[in-house]
C-alpha positions, 0 to 999 in steps of 0.5 A: 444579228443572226441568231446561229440557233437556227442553223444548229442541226439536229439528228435522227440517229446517233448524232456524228455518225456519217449520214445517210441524207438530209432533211430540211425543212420548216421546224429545221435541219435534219441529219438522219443516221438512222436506217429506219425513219417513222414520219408522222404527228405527235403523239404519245402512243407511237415513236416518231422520229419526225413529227410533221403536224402540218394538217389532221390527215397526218397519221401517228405512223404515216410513213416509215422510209428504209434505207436499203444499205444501196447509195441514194436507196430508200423505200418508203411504206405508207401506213396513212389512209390519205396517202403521201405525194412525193415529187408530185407522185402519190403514194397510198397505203394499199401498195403490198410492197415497200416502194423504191422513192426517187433520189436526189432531192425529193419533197415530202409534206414542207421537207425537202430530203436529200440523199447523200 
């Protein structure tokens, strides 16, 4: 028997709104309403949207992604020391800029996001 549970999908925004992408990954799946995303660990200092605790090179704040209000158009800024590989493309927190993250399907950490 299949526990329908575990395809329950929560939210990272206001939940019904129409999404802006998907996140999928092992603690489950994500639909994001949000404009703005905080990925980092847990922590009872900062907000985070998506706690990711898979090692201790993961910041409060690792990482924000921004929606540019652009079809399939997010940026990330990196606030981690350690940096964040995307799609095999390493990310480090001295870039002045946001920078613009592939679309389609992109791997963060274990989360596969997927624009919409």
């Amino acid at each position: 028997m299949t526990n329908r549970s575990q395809f329950k999908v929560k939210w990272i925004g206001e939940p019904g709104q129409s999404p802006l992408a998907i996140l999928k990954g092992p603690i489950g799946t994500f639909a994001v309403t949000k404009r703005e995303i905080v990925i980092g660990r847990e922590s009872t200092h900062s907000t985070t949207d998506l706690i990711v605790q898979e090692n201790n090179y993961i910041s409060r704040c690792h990482m924000i992604l921004s929606y540019t209000g652009q079809p399939n158009r997010w940026i990330i800024e990196v606030n981690g020391k350690n940096g964040v590989l995307i799609n095999d493309t390493m990310y480090k927190r001295a870039e002045k800029q946001p920078q613009s993250i592939p679309y389609r399907y992109t791997y963060l950490f274990t989360y596969c996001f997927c624009f919409l």
